[in-house]
VMD Tcl script that draws the C-alpha trace (Angstrom):
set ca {
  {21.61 -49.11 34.48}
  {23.92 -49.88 31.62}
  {23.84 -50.27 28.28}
  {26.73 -52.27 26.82}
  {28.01 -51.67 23.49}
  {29.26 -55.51 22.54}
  {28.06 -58.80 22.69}
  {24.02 -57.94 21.48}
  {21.77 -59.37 18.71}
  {22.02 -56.80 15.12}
  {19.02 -54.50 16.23}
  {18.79 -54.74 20.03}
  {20.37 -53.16 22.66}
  {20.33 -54.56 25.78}
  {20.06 -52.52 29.55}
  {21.76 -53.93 32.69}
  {21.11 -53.06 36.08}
  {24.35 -52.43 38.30}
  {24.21 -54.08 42.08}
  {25.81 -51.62 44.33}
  {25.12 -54.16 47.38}
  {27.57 -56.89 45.17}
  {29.06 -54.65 43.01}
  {28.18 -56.61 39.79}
  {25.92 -56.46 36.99}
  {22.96 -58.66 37.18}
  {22.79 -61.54 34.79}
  {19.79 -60.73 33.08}
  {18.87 -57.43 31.18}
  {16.57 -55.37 32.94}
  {14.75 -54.69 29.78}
  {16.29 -54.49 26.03}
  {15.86 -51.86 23.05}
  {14.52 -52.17 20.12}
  {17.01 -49.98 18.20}
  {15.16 -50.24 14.54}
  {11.84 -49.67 16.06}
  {12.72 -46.18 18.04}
  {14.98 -45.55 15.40}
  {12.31 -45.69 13.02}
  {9.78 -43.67 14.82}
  {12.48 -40.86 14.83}
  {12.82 -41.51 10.34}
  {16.27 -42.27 11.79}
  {18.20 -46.14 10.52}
  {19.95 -46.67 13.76}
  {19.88 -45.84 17.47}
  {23.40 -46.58 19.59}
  {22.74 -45.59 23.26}
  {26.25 -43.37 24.34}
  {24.62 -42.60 27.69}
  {21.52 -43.38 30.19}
  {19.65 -41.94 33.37}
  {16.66 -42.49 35.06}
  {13.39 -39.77 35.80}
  {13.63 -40.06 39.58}
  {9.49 -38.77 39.21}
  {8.22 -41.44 36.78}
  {11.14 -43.96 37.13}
  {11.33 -44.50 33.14}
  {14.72 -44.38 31.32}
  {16.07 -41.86 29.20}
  {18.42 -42.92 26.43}
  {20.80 -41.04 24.72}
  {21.81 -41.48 21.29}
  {24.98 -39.14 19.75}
  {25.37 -40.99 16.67}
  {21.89 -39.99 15.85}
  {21.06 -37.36 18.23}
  {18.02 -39.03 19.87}
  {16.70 -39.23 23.31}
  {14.23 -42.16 23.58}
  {12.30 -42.23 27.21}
  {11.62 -46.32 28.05}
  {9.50 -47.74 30.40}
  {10.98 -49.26 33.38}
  {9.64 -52.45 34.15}
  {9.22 -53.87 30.07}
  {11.37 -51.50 28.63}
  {8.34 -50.17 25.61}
  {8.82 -46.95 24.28}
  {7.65 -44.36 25.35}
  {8.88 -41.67 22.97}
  {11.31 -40.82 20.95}
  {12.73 -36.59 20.07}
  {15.44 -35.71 18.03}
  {17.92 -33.19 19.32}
  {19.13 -30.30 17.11}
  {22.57 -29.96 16.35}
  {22.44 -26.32 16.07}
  {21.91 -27.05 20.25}
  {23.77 -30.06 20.47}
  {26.68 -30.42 17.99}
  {27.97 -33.81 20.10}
  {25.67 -35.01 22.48}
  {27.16 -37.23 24.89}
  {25.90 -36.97 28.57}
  {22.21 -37.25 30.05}
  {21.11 -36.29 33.78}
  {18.17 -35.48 35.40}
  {18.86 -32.19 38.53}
  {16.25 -32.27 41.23}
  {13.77 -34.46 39.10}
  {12.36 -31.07 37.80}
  {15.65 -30.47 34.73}
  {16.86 -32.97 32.33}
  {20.74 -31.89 31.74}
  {22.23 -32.81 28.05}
  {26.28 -32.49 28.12}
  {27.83 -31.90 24.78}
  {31.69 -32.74 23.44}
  {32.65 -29.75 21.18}
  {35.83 -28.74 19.13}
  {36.88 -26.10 21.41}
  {34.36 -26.35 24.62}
  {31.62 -28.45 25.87}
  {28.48 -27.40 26.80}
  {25.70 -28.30 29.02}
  {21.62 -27.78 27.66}
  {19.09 -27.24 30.44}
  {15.55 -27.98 30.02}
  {12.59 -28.05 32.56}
  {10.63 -31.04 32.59}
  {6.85 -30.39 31.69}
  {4.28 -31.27 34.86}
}
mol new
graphics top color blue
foreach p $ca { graphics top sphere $p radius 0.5 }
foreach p [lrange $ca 0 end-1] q [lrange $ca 1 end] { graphics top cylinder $p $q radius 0.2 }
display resetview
């Protein structure tokens, strides 16, 4: 899925899904964020999505935030919220780059000054 970062309403984000059998982005957004709301739930003002991946166990979305280091975990077929954490930035200084490993570790990649770094964490049964 994708997240564009132009042409959305002030306080949503839209999510596209990506056709690999055409190669296109569909037409209409699979579901779209409410950036105030999970912003809001965090005591955050604003939520920008930088990056995006999917729980291959529960199928919901997890959406990164640097601006405001956030992760907010959407459900996949209406796109409500599911949650919302704030990332430290002792840990993550620049947080740019989600993925799940294996379904059982969520993988946070961070920009740095002099090196980037990668945060591990083992996802709770």
């Amino acid at each position: 899925s994708i997240a564009p970062k132009a042409g959305r309403r002030k306080g949503s984000r839209p999510v596209y899904s990506f056709s690999i059998a055409s190669s296109s982005l569909l037409e209409k957004p699979r579901f779209v964020i409410d950036a105030v709301h999970v912003a809001g739930q965090a005591g955050m003002k604003d939520f920008q999505p930088s990056a995006i991946t999917r729980n291959p166990h529960s199928g919901s979305f997890f959406v990164l935030s640097s601006k405001s280091r956030l992760i907010a975990e959407i459900e996949p077929h209406g796109g409500a919220l599911l949650g919302v954490r704030k990332l430290s930035p002792a840990y993550h200084p620049q947080p740019e780059g989600i993925a799940f490993l294996g379904g059982d570790s969520l993988l946070i990649g961070n920009e740095g000054l002099l090196h980037g770094t990668i945060s591990v964490y083992g996802m709770r049964q």
